[in-house]
N, CA, C and O of each residue as an XYZ file, in Angstrom:
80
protein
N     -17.887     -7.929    -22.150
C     -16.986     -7.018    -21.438
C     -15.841     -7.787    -20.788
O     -15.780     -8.150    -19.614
N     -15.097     -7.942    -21.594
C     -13.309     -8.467    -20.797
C     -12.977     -8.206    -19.861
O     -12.686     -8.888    -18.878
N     -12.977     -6.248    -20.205
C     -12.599     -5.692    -18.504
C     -13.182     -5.838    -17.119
O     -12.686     -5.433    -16.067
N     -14.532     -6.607    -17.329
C     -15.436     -6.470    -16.099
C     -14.667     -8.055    -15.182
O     -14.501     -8.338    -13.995
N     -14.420     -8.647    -16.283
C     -13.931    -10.297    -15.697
C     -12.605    -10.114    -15.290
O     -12.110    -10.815    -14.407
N     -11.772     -8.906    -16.070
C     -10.382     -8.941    -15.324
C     -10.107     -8.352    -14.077
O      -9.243     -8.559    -13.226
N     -11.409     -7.270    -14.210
C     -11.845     -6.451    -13.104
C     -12.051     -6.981    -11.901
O     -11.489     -6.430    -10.954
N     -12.915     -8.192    -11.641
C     -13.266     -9.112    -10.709
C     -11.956     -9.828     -9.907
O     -11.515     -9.660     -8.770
N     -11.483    -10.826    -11.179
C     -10.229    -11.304    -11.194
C      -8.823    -10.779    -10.343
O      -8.260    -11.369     -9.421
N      -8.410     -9.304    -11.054
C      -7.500     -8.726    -10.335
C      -8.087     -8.032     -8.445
O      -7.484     -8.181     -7.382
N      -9.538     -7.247     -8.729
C      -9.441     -7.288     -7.343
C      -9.391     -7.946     -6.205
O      -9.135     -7.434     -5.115
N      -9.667     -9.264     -6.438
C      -9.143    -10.317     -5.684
C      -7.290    -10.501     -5.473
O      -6.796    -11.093     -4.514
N      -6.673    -10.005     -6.328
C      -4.995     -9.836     -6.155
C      -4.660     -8.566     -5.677
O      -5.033     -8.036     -4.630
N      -3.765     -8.039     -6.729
C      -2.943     -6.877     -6.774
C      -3.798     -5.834     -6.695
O      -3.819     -5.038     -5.757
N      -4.845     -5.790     -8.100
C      -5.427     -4.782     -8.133
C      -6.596     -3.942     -7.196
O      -7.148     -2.847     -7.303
N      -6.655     -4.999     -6.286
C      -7.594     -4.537     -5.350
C      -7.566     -2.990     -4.334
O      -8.509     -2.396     -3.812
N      -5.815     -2.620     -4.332
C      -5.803     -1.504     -4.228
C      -6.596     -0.135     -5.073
O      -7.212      0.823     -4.605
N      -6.283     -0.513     -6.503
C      -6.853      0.584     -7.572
C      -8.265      0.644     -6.881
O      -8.401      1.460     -5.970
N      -9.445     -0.244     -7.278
C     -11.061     -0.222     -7.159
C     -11.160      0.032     -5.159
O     -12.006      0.847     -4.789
N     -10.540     -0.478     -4.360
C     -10.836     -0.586     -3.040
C     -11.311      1.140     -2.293
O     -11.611      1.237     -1.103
């Protein structure tokens, strides 16, 4: 699963808004 590692990855940055 790619998305689970980019998943991790970005919520530590930017994406942490989307999952938070």
């Amino acid at each position: 699963q790619v998305g689970y590692d980019y998943w991790r990855a970005g919520r530590l940055m930017r994406h942490d808004a989307y999952y938070n």
